[in-house]
C-alpha positions in Angstrom: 0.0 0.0 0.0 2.7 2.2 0.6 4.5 1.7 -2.3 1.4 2.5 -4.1 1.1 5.9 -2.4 4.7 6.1 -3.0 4.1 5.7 -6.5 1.2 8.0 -7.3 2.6 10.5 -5.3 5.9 10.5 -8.0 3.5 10.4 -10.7 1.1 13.6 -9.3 4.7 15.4 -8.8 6.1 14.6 -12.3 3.0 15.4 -14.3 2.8 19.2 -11.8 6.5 19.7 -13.2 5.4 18.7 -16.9 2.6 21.3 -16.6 5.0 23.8 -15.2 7.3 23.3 -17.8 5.0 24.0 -20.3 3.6 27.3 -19.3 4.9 29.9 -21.5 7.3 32.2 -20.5 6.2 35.7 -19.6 6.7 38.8 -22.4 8.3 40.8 -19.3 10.4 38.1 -18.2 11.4 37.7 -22.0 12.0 41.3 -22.2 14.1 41.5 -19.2 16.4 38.6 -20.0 16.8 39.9 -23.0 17.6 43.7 -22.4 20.2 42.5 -20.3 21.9 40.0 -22.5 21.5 42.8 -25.5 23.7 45.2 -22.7 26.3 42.6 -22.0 26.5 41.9 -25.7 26.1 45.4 -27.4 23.2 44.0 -29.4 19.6 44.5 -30.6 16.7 43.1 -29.5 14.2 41.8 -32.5 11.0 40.6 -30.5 9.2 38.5 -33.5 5.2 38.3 -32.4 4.0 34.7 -34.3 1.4 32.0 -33.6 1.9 28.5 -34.3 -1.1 28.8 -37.4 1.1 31.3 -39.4 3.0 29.9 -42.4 4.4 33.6 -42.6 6.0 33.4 -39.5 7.7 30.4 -40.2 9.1 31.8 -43.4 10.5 35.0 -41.3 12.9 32.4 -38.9 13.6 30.4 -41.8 15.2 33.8 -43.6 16.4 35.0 -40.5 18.4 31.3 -39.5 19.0 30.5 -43.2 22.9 29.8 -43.6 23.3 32.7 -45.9 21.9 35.5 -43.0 22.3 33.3 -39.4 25.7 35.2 -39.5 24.6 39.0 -39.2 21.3 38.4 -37.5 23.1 37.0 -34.3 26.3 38.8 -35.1 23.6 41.9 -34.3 20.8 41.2 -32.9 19.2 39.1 -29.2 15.9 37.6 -31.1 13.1 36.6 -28.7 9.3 35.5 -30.5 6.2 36.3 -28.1 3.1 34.0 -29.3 0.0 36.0 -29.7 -3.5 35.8 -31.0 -3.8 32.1 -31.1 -7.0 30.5 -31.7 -9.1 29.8 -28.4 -8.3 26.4 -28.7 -4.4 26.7 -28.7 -4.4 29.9 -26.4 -2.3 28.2 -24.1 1.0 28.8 -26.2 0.3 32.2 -25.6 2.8 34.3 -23.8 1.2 35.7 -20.6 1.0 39.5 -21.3 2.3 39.3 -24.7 -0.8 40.4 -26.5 -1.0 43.0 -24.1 2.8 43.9 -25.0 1.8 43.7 -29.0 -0.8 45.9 -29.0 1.0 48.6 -27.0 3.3 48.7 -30.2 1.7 47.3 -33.0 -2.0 48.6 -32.1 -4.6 46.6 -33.7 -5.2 44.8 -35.7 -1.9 43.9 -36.6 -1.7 40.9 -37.9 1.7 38.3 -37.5 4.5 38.5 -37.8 5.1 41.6 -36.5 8.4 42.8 -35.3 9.7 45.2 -33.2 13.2 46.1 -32.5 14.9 47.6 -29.2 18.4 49.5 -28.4 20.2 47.5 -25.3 18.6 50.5 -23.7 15.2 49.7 -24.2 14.5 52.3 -26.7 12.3 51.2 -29.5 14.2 52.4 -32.2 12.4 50.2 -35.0 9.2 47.7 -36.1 7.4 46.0 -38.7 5.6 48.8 -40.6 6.1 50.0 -43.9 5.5 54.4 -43.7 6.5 57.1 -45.7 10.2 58.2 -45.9 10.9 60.3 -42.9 7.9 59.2 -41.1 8.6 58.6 -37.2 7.6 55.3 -35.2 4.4 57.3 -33.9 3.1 57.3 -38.0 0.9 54.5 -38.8 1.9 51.8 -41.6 1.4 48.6 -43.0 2.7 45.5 -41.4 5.4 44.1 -43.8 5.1 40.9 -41.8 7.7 38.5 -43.9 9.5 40.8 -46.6 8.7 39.3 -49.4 8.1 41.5 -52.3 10.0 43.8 -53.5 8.7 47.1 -51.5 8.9 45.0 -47.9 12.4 43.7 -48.8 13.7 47.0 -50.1 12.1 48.9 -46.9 13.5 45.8 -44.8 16.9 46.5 -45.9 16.9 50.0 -45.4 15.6 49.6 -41.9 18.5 47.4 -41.2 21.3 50.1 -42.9 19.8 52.5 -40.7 19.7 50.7 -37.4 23.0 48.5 -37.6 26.4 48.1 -39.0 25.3 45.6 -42.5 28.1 45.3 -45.3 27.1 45.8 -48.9 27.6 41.8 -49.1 25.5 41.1 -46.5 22.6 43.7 -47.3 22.6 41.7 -50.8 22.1 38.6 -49.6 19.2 39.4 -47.4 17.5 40.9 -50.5 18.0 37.7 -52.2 17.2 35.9 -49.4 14.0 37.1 -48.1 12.7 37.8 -51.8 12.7 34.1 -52.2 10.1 34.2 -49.7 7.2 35.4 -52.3 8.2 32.4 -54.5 7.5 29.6 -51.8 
């Protein structure tokens, strides 16, 4: 009997810490981590909002990890990804307070991915929207999501001139890169 209750009380306390491990992380724990890695490392922060339905999203970490631009994304930036507006079936992959955190940028209703970027001194200093040249942050835009055509990757590669040290070479290869992504 003992054993038994010895038993079930392992399996209660293993399926707790299952549970617990599968609780998504915080967006203001995610933040924090990762403004203080960005300070130790003198990098960016690119927060990418996703959720696990959007094919889009999947195609922005592919360009982003692809062989051909790994090297310059982590050379300059601390990514993070915040899931948001999952269906109410799959809200659980949410990130507590990261819709919360998503709309305070990106207002509504921004659609995924979305992007924001932050200085190591948690200035937001970039995002996802296509405006005007000249226009400030506080200007609305369209969500480029995944730049993929030729306006979102041009205004993506500007972004990324503007914001961070990006050879010639490297700027190319983005273009190339994330242009393939309207051909998929």
């Amino acid at each position: 009997m003992k054993l038994k209750l010895f038993f079930l009380a392992n399996i209660l306390l293993a399926s707790i810490s299952v549970s617990a491990q599968e609780t998504p992380e915080p967006a203001g724990k995610i933040m924090e981590d990762a403004y203080k890695l960005a300070a130790k490392e003198n990098k960016l922060i690119m927060v990418i909002f996703h959720a696990s339905y959007c094919g889009w999203c999947r195609k922005l970490d592919a360009s982003i990890t692809d062989p051909s631009c790994k090297e310059y994304f982590d050379r300059t930036f601390i990514i993070r990804h915040m899931t948001v507006l999952e269906s109410k079936d799959k809200k659980n992959l949410e990130n507590p307070g990261a819709n919360d955190f998503f709309a305070k940028y990106a207002g509504n209703p921004e659609g995924v991915p979305y992007f924001l970027i932050f200085d190591k001194n948690k200035k937001l200093i970039a995002d996802s929207k296509i405006r005007a040249e000249g226009d400030g942050l506080d200007k609305p835009g369209e969500n480029m999501g995944c730049p993929a055509s030729d306006e979102e990757v041009t205004t993506f590669v500007k972004l990324l001139r503007k914001i961070s040290e990006i050879t010639d070479n490297e700027a190319t290869t983005i273009t190339e890169r994330f242009k393939k992504n309207k051909q998929k």
